[in-house]
GUMAR-287703 format. One record per residue (C-alpha): residue number from 1; residue in three letters; x, y, z. Coordinates in pm, whole numbers, padded with zeros to 5 digits. Example, Ala and Ser with C-alpha at 12.3 -4.5 7.8 and 13.67 -1.06 7.14 Angstrom:
# GUMAR-287703
<atom><pos>1</pos><code>Ala</code><u>01230</u><v>-00450</v><w>00780</w></atom>
<atom><pos>2</pos><code>Ser</code><u>01367</u><v>-00106</v><w>00714</w></atom>
This chain:
# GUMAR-287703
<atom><pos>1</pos><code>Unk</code><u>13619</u><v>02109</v><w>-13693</w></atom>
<atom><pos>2</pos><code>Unk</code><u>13867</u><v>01875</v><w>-13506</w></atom>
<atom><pos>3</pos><code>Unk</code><u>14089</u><v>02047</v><w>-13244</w></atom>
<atom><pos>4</pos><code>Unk</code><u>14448</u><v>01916</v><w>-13262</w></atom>
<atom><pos>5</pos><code>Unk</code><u>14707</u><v>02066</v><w>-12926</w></atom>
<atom><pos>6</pos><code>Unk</code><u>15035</u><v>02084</v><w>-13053</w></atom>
<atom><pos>7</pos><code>Unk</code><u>15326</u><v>02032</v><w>-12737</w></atom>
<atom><pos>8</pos><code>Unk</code><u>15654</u><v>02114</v><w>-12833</w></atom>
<atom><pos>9</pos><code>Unk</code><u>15949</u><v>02326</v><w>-12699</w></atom>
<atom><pos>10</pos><code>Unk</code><u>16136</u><v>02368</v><w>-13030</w></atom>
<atom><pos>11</pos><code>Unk</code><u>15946</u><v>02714</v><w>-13178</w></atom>
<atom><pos>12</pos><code>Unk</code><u>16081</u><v>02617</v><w>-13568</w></atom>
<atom><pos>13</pos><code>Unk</code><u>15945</u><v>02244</v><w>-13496</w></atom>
<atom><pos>14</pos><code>Unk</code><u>15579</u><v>02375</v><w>-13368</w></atom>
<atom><pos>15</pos><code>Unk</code><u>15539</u><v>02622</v><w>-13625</w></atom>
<atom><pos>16</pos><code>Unk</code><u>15579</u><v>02381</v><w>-13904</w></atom>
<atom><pos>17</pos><code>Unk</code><u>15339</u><v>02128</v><w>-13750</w></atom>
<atom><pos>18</pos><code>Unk</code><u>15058</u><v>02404</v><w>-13644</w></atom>
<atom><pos>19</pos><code>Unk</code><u>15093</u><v>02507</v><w>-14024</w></atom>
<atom><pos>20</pos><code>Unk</code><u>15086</u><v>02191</v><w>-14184</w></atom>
<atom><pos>21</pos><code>Unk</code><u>14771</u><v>02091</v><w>-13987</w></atom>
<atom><pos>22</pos><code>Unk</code><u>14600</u><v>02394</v><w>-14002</w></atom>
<atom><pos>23</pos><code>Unk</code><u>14669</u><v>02385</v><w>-14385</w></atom>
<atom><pos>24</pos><code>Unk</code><u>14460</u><v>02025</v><w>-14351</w></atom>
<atom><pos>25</pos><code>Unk</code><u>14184</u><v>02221</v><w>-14171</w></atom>
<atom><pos>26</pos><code>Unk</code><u>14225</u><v>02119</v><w>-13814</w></atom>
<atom><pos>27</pos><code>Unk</code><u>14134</u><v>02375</v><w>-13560</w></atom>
<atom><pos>28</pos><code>Unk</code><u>14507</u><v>02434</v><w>-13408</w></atom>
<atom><pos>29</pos><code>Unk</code><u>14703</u><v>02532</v><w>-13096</w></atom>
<atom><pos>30</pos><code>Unk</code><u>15058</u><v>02495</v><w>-12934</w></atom>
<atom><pos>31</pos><code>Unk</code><u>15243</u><v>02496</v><w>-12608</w></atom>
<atom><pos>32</pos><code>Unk</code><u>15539</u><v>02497</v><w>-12506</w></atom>
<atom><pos>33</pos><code>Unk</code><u>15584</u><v>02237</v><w>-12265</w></atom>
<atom><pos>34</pos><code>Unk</code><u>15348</u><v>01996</v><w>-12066</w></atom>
<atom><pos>35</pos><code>Unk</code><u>15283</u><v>02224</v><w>-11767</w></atom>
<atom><pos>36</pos><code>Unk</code><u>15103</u><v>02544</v><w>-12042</w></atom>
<atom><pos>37</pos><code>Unk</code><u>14965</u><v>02229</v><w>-12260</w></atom>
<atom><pos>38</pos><code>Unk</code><u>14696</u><v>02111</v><w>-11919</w></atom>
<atom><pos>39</pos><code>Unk</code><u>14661</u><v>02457</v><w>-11910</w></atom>
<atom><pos>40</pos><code>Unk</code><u>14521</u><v>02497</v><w>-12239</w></atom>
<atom><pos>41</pos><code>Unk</code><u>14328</u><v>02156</v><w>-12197</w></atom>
<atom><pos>42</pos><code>Unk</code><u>14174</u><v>02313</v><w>-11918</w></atom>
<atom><pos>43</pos><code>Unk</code><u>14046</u><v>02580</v><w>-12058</w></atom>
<atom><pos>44</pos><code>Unk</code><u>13936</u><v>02458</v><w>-12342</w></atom>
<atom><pos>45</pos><code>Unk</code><u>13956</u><v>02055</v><w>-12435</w></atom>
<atom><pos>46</pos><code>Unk</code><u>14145</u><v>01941</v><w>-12758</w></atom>
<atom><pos>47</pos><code>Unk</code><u>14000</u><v>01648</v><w>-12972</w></atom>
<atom><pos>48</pos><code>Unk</code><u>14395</u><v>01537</v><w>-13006</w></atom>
<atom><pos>49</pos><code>Unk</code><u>14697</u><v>01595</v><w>-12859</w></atom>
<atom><pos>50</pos><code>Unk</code><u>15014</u><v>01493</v><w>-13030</w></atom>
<atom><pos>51</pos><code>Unk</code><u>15325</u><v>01607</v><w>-12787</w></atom>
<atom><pos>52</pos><code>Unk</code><u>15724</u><v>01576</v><w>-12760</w></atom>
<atom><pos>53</pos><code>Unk</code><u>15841</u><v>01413</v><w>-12525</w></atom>
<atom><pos>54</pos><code>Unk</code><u>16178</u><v>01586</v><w>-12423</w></atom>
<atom><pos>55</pos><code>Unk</code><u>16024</u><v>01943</v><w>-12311</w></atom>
<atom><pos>56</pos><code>Unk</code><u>16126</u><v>02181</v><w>-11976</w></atom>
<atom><pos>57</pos><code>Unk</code><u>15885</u><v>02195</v><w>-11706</w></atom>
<atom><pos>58</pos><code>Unk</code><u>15702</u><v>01898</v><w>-11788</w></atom>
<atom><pos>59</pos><code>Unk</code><u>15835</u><v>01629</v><w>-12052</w></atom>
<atom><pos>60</pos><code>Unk</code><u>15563</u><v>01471</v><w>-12247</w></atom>
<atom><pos>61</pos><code>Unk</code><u>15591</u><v>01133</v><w>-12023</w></atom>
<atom><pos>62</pos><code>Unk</code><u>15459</u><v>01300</v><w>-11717</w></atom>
<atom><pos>63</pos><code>Unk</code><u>15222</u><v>01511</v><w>-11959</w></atom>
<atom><pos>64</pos><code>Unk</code><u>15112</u><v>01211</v><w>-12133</w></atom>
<atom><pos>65</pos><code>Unk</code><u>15014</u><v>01012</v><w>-11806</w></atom>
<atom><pos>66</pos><code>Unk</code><u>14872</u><v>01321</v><w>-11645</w></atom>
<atom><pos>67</pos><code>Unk</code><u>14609</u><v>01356</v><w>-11960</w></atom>
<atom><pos>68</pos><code>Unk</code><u>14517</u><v>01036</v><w>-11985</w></atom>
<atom><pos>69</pos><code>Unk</code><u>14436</u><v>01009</v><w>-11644</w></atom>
<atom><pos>70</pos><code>Unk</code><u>14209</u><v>01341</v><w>-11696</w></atom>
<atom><pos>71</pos><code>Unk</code><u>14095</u><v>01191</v><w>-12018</w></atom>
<atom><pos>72</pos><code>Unk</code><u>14110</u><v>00836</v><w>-12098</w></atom>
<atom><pos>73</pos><code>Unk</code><u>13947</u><v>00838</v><w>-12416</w></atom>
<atom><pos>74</pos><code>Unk</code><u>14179</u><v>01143</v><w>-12526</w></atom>
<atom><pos>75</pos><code>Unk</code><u>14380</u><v>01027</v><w>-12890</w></atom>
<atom><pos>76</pos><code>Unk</code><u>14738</u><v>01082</v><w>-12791</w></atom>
<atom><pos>77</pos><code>Unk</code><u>15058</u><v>01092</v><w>-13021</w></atom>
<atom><pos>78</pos><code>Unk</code><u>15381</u><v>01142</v><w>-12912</w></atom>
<atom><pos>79</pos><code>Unk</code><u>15673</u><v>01291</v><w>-13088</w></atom>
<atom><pos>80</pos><code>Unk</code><u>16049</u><v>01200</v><w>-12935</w></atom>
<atom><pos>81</pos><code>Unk</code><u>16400</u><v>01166</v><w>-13108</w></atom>
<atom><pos>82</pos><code>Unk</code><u>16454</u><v>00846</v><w>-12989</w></atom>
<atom><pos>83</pos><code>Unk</code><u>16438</u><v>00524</v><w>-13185</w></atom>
<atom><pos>84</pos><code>Unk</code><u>16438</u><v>00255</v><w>-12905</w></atom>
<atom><pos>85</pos><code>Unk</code><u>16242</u><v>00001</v><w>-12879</w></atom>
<atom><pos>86</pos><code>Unk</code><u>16237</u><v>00062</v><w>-12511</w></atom>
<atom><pos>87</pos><code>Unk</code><u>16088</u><v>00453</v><w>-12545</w></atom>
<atom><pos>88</pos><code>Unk</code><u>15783</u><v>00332</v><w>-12801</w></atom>
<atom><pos>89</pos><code>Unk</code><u>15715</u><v>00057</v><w>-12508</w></atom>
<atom><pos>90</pos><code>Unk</code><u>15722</u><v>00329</v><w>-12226</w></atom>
<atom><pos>91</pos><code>Unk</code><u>15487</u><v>00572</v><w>-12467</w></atom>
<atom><pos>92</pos><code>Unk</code><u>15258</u><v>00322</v><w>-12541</w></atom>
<atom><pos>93</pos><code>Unk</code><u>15235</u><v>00207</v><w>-12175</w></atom>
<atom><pos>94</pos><code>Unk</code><u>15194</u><v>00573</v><w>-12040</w></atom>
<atom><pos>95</pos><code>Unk</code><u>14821</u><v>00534</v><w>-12283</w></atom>
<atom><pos>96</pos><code>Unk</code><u>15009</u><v>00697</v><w>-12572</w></atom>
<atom><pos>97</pos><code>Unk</code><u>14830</u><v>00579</v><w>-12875</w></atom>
<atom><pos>98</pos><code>Unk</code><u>15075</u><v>00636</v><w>-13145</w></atom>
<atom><pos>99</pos><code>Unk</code><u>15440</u><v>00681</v><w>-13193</w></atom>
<atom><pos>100</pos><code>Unk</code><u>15635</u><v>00935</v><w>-13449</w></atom>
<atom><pos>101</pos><code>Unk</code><u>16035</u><v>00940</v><w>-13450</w></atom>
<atom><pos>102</pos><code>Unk</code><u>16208</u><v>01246</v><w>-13581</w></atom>
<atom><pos>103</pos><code>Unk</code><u>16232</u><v>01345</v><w>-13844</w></atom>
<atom><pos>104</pos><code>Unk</code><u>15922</u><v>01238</v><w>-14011</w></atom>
<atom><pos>105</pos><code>Unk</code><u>15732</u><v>01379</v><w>-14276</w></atom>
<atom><pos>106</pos><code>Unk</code><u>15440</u><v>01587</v><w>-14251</w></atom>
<atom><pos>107</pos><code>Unk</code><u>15212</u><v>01388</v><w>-14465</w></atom>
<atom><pos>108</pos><code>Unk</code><u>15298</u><v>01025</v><w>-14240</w></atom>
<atom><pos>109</pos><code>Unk</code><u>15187</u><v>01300</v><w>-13917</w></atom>
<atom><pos>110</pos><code>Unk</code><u>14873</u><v>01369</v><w>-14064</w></atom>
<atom><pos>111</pos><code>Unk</code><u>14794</u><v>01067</v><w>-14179</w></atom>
<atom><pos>112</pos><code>Unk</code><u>14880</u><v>00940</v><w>-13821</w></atom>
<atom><pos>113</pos><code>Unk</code><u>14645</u><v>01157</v><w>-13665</w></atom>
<atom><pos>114</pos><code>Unk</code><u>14358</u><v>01121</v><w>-13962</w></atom>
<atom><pos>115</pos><code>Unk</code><u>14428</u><v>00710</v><w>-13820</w></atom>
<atom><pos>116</pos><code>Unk</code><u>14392</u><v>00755</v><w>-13445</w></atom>
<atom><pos>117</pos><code>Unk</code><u>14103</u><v>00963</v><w>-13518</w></atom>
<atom><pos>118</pos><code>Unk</code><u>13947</u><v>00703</v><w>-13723</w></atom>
<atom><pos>119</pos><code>Unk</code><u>14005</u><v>00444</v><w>-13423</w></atom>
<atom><pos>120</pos><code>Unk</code><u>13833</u><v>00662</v><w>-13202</w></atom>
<atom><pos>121</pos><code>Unk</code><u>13501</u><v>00742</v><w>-13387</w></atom>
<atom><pos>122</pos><code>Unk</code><u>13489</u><v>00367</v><w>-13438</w></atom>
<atom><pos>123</pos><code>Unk</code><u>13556</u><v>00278</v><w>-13035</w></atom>
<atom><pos>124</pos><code>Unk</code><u>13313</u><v>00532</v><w>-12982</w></atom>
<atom><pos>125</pos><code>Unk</code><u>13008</u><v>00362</v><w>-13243</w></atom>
<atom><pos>126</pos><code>Unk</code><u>13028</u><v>00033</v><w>-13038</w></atom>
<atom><pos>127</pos><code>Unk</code><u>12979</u><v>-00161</v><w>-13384</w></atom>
<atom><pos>128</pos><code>Unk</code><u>13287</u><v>-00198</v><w>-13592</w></atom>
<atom><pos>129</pos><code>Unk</code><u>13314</u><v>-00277</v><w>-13974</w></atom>
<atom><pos>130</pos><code>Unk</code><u>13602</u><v>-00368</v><w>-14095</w></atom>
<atom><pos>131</pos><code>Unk</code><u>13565</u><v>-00488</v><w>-14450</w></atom>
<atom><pos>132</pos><code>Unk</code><u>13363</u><v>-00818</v><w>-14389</w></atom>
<atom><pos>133</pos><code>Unk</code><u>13450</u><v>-00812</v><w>-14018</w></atom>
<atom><pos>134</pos><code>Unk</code><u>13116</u><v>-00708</v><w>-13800</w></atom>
<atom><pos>135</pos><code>Unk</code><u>13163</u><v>-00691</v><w>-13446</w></atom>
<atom><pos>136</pos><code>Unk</code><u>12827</u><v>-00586</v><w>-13240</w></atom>
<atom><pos>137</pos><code>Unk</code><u>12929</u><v>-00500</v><w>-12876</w></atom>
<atom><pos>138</pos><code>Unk</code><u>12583</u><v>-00397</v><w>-12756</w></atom>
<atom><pos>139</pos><code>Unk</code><u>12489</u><v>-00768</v><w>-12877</w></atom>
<atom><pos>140</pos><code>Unk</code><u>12820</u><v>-00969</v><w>-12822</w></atom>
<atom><pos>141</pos><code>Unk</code><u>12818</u><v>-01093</v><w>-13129</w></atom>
<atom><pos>142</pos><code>Unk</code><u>13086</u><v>-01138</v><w>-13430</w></atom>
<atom><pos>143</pos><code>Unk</code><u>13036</u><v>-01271</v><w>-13799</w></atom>
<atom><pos>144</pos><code>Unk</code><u>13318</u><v>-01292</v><w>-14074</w></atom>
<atom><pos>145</pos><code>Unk</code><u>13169</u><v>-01241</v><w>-14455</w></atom>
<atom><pos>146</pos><code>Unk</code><u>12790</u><v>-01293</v><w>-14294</w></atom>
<atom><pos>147</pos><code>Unk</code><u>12891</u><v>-01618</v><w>-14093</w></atom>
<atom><pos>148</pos><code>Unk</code><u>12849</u><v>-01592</v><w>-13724</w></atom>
<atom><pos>149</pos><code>Unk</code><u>13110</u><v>-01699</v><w>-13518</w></atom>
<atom><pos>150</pos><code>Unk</code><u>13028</u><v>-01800</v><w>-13134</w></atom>
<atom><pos>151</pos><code>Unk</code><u>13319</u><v>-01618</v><w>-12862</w></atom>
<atom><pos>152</pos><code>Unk</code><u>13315</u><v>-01617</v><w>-12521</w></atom>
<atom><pos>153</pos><code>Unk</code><u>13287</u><v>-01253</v><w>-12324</w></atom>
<atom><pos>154</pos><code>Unk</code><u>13690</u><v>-01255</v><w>-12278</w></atom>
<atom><pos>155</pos><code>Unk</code><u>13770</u><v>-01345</v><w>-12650</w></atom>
<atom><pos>156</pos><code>Unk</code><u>13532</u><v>-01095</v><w>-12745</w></atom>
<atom><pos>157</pos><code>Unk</code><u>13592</u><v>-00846</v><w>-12573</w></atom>
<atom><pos>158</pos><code>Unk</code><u>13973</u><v>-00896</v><w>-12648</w></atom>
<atom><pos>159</pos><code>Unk</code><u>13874</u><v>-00907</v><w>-13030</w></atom>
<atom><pos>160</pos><code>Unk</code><u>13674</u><v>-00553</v><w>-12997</w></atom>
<atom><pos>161</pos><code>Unk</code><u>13976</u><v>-00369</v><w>-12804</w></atom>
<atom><pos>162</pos><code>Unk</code><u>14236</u><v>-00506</v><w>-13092</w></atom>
<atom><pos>163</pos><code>Unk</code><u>13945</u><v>-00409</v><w>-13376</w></atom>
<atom><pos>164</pos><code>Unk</code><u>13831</u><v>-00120</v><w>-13240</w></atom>
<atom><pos>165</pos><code>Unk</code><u>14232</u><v>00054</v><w>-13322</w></atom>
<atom><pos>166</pos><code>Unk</code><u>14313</u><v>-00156</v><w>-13619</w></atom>
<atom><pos>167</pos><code>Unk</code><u>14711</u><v>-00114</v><w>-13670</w></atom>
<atom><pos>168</pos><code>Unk</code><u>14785</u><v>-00006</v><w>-13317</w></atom>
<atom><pos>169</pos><code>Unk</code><u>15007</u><v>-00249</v><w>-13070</w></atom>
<atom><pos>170</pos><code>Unk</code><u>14865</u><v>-00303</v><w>-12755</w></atom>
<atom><pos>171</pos><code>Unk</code><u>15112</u><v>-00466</v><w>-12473</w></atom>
<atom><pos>172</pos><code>Unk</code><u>14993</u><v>-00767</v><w>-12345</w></atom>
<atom><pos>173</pos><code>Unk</code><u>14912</u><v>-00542</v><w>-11965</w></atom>
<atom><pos>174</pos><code>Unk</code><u>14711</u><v>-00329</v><w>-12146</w></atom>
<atom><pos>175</pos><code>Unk</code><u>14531</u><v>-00602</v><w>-12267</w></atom>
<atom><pos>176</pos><code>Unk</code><u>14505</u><v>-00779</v><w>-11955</w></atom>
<atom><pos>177</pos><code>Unk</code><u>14400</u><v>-00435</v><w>-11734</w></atom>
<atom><pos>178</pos><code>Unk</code><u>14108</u><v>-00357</v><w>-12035</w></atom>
<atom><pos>179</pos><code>Unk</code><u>13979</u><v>-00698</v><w>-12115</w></atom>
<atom><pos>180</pos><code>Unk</code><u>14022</u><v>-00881</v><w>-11751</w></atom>
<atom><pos>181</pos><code>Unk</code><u>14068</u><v>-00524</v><w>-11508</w></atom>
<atom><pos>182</pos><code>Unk</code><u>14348</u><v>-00397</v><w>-11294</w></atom>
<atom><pos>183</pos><code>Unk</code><u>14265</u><v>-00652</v><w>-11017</w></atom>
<atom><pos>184</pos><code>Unk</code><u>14272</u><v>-00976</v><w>-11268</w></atom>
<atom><pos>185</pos><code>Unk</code><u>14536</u><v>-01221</v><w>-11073</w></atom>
<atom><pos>186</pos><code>Unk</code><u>14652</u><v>-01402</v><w>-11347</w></atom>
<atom><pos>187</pos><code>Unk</code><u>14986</u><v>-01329</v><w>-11622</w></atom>
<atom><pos>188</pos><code>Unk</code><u>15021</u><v>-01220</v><w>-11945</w></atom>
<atom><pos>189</pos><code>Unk</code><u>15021</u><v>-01576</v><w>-12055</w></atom>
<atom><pos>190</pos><code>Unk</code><u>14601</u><v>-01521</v><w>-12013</w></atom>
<atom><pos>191</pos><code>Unk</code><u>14630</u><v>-01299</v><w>-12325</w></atom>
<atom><pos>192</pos><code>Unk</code><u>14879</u><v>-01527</v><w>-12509</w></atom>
<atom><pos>193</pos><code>Unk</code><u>14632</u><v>-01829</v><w>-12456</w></atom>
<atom><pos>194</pos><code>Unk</code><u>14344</u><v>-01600</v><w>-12575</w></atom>
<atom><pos>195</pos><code>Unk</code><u>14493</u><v>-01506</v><w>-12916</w></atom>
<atom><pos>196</pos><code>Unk</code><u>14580</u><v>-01829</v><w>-12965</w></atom>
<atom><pos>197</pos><code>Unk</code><u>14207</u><v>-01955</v><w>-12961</w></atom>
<atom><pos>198</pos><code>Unk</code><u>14090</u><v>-01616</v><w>-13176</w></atom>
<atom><pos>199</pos><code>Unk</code><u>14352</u><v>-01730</v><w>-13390</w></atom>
<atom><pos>200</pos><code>Unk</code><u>14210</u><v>-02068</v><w>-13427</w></atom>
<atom><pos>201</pos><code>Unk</code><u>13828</u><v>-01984</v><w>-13463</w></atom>
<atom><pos>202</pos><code>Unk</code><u>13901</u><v>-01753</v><w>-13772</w></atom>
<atom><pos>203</pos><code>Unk</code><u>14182</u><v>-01922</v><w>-13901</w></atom>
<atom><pos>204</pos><code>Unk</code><u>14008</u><v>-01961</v><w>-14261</w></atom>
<atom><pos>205</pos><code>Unk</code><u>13957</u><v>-01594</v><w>-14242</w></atom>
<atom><pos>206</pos><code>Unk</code><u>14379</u><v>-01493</v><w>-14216</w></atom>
<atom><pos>207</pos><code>Unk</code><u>14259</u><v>-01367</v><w>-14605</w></atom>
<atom><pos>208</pos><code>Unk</code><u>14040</u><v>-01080</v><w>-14449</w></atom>
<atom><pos>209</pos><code>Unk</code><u>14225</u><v>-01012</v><w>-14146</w></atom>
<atom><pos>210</pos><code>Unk</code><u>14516</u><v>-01085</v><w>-13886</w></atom>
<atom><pos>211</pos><code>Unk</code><u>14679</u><v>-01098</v><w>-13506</w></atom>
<atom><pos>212</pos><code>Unk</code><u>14994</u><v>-01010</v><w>-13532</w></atom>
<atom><pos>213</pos><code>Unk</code><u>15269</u><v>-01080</v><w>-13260</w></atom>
<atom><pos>214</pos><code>Unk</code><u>15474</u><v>-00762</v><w>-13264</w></atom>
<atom><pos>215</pos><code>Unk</code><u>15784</u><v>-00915</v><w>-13117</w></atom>
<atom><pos>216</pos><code>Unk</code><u>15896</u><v>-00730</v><w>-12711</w></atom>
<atom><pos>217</pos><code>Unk</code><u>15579</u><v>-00560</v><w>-12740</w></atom>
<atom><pos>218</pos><code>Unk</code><u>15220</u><v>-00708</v><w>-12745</w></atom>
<atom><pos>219</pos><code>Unk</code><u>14976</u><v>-00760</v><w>-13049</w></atom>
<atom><pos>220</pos><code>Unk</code><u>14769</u><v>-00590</v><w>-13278</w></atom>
<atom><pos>221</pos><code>Unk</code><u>14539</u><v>-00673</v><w>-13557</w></atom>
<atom><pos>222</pos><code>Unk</code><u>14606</u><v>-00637</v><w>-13938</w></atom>
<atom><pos>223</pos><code>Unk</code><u>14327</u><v>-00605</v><w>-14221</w></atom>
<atom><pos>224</pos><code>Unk</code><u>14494</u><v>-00727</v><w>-14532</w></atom>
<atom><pos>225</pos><code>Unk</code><u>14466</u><v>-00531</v><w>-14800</w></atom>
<atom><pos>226</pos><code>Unk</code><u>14328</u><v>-00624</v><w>-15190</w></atom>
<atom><pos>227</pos><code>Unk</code><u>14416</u><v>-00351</v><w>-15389</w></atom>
């Protein structure tokens, strides 16, 4: 059973969550405020955290940095009030790996988390499928509907970070600090010149699957959907 910890100082706004996931069979528990939520981490590790981000003691940006630099695989979404642009970029910077602005319905907060979880098992595989989409990273190799198409370490590896969380925006020095490391000398323009050749080898492919320029922010990768 997954293990979802719940971090949120408003007692009304925990209990419905813990309920409403609990109802959807997650394993649940809350606290309060950052500082009690490592505590519980320590003692015994969630599969999830989803956390507020205005809380005493320790707000969710300091909690949120402090876990993923405990736990760098760790799914993390974060809950705040605030709608500006500026906050999602600072959550998503701190390793956040989704975003939820109150109010929000239950359902889109569990299907959130049933999402990020779904990223994660596929990170985890180190093959992703994603319709016709086959990326092999213990072989380097991608095809598109059985055709294989040739990419270069950086373009693949770029490919598998955007694949591996279909939906999610990544900011361009994310990008560079996964795909090129935290002591890579060049700009961001390295990314932009990047998607522009992924762009270009599957460009008859745009049917099956997309890069998508998320405007102040980064990228992230679309399947298109047939139904």
């Amino acid at each position: 059973m997954t293990s979802v910890l719940v971090v949120e100082d408003d007692a009304n706004m925990l209990d419905m969550i813990l309920f409403v996931l609990s109802r959807e069979g997650y394993r649940v528990r809350g606290a309060v405020n950052g500082q009690e939520a490592l505590e519980e981490m320590d003692r015994s590790p969630a599969d999830l955290v989803v956390l507020d981000v205005m809380m005493p003691v320790m707000d969710g940006w300091d909690l949120c940095r402090e876990l993923r630099r405990i736990s760098p695989e760790l799914p993390i979404i974060m809950i705040t009030a605030k709608h500006e642009t500026s906050q999602k970029v600072k959550g998503f910077d701190l390793g956040a790996d989704d975003y939820l602005v109150k109010p929000f319905d239950p359902p889109e907060l569990v299907a959130r988390i049933k999402a990020v979880l779904r990223r994660y098992r596929i990170a985890a595989d180190k093959r992703i499928v994603l319709g016709s989409l086959k990326l092999d990273r213990l072989q380097g190799t991608a095809s598109v509907d059985g055709v294989n198409v040739h990419l270069p370490p950086k373009e693949f590896e770029l490919l598998y970070q955007l694949a591996s969380y279909p939906g999610q925006i990544f900011l361009r020095d994310q990008l560079i600090e996964t795909v090129w490391g935290f002591d890579h000398e060049g700009d961001e323009r390295t990314v932009d010149v990047h998607i522009k050749r992924l762009r270009e080898r599957f460009a008859a492919y745009t049917h099956l699957f997309r890069i998508v320029t998320v405007r102040g922010l980064g990228y992230r990768l679309e399947m298109e959907s047939h139904d």
